[in-house]
LONU-442283 format. One line per field, with one value per residue: residue in one letter; z, y, x of N, C-alpha, C in turn. Coordinates in steps of 0.05 Angstrom, whole numbers, plus 5000, padded with zeros to 4 digits. Example, Ala and Ser with C-alpha at 12.3 -4.5 7.8 and 13.67 -1.06 7.14 Angstrom:
REM residues 2
residuo = A, S
n.z = 5156, 5142
n.y = 4886, 4955
n.x = 5264, 5257
ca.z = 5156, 5143
ca.y = 4910, 4979
ca.x = 5246, 5273
c.z = 5156, 5157
c.y = 4934, 5001
c.x = 5264, 5258
This chain:
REM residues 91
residuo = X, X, X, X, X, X, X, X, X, X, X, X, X, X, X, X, X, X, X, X, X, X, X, X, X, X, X, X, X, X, X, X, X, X, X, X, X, X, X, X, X, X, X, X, X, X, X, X, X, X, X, X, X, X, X, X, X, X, X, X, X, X, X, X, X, X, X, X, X, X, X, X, X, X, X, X, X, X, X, X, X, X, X, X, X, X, X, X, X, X, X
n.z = 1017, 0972, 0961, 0914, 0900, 0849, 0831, 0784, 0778, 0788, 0744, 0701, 0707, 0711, 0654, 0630, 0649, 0631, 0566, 0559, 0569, 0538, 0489, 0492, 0500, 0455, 0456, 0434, 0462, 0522, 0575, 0623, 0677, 0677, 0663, 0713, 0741, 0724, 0741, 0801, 0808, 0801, 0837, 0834, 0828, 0870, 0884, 0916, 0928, 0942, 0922, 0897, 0865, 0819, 0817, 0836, 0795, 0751, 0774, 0762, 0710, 0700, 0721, 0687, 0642, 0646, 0654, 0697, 0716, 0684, 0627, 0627, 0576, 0525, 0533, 0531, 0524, 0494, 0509, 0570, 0626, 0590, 0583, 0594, 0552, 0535, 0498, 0459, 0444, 0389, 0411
n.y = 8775, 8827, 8892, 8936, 8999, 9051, 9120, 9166, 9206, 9179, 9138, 9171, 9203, 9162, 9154, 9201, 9207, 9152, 9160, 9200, 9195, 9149, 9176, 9218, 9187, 9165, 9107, 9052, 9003, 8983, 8936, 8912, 8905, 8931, 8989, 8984, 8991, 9041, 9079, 9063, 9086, 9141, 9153, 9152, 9113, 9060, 9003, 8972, 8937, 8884, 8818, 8814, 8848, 8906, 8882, 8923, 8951, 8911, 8905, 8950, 8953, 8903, 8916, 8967, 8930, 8898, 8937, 8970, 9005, 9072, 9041, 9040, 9094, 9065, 9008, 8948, 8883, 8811, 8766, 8748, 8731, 8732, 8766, 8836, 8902, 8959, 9015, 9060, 9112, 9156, 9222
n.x = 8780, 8808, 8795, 8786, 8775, 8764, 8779, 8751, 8784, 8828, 8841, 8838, 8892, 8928, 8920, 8940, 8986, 9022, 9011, 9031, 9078, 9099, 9089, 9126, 9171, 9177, 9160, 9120, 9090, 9068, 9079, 9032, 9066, 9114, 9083, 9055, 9100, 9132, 9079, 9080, 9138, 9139, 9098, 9043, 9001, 9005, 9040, 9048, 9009, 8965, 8969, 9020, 9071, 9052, 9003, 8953, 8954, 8940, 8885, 8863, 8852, 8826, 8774, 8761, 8758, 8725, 8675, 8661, 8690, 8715, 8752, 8827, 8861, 8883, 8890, 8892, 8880, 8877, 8847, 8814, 8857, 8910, 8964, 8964, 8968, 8995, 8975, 9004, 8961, 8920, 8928
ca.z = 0991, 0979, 0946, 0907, 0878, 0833, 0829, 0758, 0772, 0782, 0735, 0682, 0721, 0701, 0632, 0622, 0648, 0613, 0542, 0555, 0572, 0515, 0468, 0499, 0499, 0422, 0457, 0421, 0477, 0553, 0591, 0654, 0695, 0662, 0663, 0739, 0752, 0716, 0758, 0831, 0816, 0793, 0868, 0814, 0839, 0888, 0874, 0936, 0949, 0935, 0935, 0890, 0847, 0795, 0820, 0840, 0762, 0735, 0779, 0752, 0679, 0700, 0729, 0660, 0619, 0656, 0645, 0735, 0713, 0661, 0623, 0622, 0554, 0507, 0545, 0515, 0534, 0479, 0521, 0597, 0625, 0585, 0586, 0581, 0539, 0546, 0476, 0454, 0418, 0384, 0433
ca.y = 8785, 8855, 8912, 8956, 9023, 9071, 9143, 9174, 9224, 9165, 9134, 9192, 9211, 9137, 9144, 9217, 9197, 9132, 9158, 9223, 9183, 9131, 9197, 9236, 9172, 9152, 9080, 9046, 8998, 8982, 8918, 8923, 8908, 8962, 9008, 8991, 9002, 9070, 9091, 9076, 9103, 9167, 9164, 9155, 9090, 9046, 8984, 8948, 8932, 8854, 8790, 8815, 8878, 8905, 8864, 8944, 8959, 8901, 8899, 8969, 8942, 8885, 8936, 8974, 8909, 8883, 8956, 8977, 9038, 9069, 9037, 9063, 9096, 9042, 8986, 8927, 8838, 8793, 8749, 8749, 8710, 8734, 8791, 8859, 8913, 8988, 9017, 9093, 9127, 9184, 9243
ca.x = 8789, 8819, 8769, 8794, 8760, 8787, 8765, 8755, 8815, 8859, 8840, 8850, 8924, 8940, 8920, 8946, 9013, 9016, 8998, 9052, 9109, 9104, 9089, 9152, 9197, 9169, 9147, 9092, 9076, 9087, 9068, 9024, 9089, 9127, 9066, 9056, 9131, 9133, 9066, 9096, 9165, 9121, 9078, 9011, 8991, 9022, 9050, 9051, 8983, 8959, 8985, 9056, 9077, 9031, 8970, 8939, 8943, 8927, 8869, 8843, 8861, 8801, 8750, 8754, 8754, 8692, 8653, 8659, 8700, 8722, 8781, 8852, 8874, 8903, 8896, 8894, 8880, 8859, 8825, 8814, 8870, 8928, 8975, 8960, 8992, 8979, 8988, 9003, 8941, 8929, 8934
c.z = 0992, 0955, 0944, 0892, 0882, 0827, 0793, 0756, 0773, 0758, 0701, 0685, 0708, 0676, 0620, 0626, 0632, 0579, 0537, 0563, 0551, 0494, 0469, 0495, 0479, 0436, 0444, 0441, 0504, 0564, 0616, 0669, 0687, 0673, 0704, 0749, 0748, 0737, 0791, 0833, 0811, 0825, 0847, 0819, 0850, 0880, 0890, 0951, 0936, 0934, 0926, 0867, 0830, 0796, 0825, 0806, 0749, 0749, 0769, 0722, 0681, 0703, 0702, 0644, 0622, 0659, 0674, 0727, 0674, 0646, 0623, 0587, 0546, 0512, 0534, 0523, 0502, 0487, 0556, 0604, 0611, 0580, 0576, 0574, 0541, 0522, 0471, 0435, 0406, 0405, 0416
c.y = 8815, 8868, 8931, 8981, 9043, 9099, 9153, 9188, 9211, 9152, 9147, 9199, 9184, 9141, 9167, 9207, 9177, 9139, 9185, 9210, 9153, 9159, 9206, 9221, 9154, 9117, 9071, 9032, 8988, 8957, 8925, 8918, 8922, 8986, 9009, 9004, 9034, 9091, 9088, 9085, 9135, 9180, 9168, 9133, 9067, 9015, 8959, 8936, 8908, 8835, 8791, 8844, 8877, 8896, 8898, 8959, 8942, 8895, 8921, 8962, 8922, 8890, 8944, 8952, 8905, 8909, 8967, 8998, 9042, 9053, 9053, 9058, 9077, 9015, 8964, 8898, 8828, 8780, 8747, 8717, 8715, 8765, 8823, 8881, 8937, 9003, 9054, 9096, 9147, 9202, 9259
c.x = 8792, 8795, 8785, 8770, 8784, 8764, 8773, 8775, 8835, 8867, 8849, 8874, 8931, 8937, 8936, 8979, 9021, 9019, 9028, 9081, 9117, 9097, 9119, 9169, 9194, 9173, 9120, 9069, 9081, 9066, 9059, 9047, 9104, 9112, 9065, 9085, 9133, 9109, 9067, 9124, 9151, 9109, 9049, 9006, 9017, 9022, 9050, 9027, 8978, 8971, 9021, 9057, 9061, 9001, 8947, 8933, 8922, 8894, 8842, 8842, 8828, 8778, 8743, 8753, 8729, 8671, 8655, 8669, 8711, 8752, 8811, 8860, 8891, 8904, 8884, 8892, 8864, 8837, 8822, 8827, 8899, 8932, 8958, 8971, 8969, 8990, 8985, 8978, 8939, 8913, 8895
């Protein structure tokens, strides 16, 4: 199984970018496959690591859900198991 850790500066670079590019481009909210897309065309987290695209987000998206790090700004699941949405907050 693959192991990921996330350092608190990436973690914060993901959320600062994230939160300034749905501010700057008046978006309200971005799907983790959006959000991942936007952070490896950037070079802020890589895209191609795990079994298919996005799986390196959404796997820091699960760390912060389950308390291992901190969460990323806005981020959003109802229930573990379905989609997750990464929503603009206030700045």
């Amino acid at each position: 199984m693959l192991q990921f850790e996330y350092t608190q500066e990436e973690i914060n670079k993901v959320s600062q970018f994230l939160q300034h590019y749905m501010a700057k481009s008046a978006i309200c909210s971005l799907t983790a496959d959006q959000a991942a897309d936007l952070l490896a065309r950037n070079s802020i987290l890589r895209n191609d690591i795990g079994p298919k695209p996005g799986f390196n987000f959404r796997e820091m998206l699960r760390q912060g859900r389950d308390g291992k790090i901190e969460k990323v700004k806005g981020a959003h699941q109802l229930r573990p198991g379905t989609r997750w949405k990464i929503n603009l907050t206030d700045q």
